[in-house]
N, C-alpha and C positions, 0 to 999 in steps of 0.2 A: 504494500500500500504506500503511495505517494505519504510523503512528510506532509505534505500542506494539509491535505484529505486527513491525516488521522490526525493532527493537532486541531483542527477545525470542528473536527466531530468532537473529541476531548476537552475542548475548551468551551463549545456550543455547550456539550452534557454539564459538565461541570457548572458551568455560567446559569443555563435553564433550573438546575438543581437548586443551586444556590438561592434562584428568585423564589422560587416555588415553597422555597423550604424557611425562606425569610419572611414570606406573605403568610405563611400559614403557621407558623412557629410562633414568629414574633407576636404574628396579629395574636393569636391566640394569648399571650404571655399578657399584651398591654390588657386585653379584656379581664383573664382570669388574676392577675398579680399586679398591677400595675394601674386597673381600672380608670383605661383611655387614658390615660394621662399623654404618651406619645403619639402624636396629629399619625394619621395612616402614610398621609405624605412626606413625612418627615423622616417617617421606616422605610419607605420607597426611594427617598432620595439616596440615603444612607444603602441601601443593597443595591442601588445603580453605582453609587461610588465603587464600591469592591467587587461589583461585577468588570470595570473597566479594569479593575488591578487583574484580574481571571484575565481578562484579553491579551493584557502587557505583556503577564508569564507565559503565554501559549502562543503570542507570537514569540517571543524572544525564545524561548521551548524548538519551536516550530522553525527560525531563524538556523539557530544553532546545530541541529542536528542535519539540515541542510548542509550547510555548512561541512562538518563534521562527513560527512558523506560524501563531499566531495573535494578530501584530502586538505582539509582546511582550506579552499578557495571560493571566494563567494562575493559576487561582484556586487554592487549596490543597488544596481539592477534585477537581480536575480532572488536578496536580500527584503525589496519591496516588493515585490511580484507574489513573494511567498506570502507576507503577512498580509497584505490585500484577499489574497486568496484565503487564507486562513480567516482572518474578518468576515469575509464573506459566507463561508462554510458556516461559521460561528453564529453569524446572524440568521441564518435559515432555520439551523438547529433550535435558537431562541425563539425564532419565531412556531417552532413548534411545540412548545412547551409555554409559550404564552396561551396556544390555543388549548392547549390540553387544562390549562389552570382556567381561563377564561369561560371554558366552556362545559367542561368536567368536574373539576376539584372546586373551583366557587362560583358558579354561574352569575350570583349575586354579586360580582367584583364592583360590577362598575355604578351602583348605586348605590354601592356601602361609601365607594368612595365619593359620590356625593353627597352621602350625608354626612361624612365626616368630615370634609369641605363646606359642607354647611355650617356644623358647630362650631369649628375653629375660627371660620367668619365672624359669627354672630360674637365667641368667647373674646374676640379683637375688637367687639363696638362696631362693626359695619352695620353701614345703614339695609333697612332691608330689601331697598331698591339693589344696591350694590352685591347684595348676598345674591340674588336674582340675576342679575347680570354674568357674575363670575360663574354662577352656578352653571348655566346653560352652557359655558365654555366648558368646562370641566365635564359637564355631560358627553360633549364630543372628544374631548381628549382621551377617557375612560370608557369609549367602544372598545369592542375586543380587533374590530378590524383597525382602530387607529393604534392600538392599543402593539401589535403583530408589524406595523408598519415600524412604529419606532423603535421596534427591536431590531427590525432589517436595517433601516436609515443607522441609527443610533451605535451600532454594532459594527458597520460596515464605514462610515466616519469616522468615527474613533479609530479606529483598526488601522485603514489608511493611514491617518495622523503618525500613528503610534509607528507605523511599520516607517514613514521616512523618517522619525526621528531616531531608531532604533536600526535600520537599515546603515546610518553613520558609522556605529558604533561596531557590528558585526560584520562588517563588509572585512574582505581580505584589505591588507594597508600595503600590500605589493604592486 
């Protein structure tokens, strides 16, 4: 199996696992120990943070055994081409584990997360025209098809990013 192809599946499972296991873990902890205290979006942000760190090591993973493969030579070209690739794999992956959560494991996702959008509103003093306002944004952010997209976009951006800044650094210096 191609290097790119198995750190992309590896780093997708891993990443998908991770969200899955943060939405449902975490959420569960703030209800049962914590009693909402942590905004849901606030756990969301925080497991997209450490989902990109999951990226960084499986391209760089993914980079290096390239690499390593081929007699320590690895052009800067060849270096981004893999982590793009690999990003890409990754995001597909995510995006199938978004659908599996989205549609399976909490169907309810996306109007839990507006109402917990709601409260956090209202707990800041927003007026309730404005709670109204952001609400209906948040309703379309929190589809599972928008939801699927910004795993592919989000996943696959990042990835890029990360592969020419990291592409520098693992490229042969010959």
């Amino acid at each position: 199996m191609k290097s790119f192809i198995k750190y992309g599946l590896w780093t997708g499972t891993i990443s998908g696992l991770w969200g899955i296991g943060c939405f449902t873990i975490v959420g569960w902890m703030n209800t049962a120990f914590f009693h909402q205290s942590i905004p849901a979006t606030e756990i969301r942000s925080y497991s997209g943070l450490f989902s990109i760190l999951i990226l960084v090591v499986g391209i760089y993973l993914g980079m290096r055994e390239v690499k390593r493969k081929n007699d320590d030579a690895l052009s800067y070209g060849v270096a981004v081409k893999t982590g793009i690739i690999i990003s890409l794999i990754t995001g597909v992956v995510v995006c199938l584990f978004t659908l599996l959560y989205c549609n399976v494991i909490n169907p309810g996702y996306a109007d839990f997360m507006v109402k917990d959008t709601g409260k956090a509103l209202a707990a800041a003093g927003k007026a309730p025209e404005e709670i109204s306002r952001r609400l209906e944004g948040v309703r379309k952010e929190f589809t599972t098809s928008a939801q699927v997209m910004m795993a592919l976009v989000g996943q696959t951006v990042v990835g890029s990013i990360v592969s020419l800044i990291l592409g520098l650094f693992i490229r042969s210096k010959k």
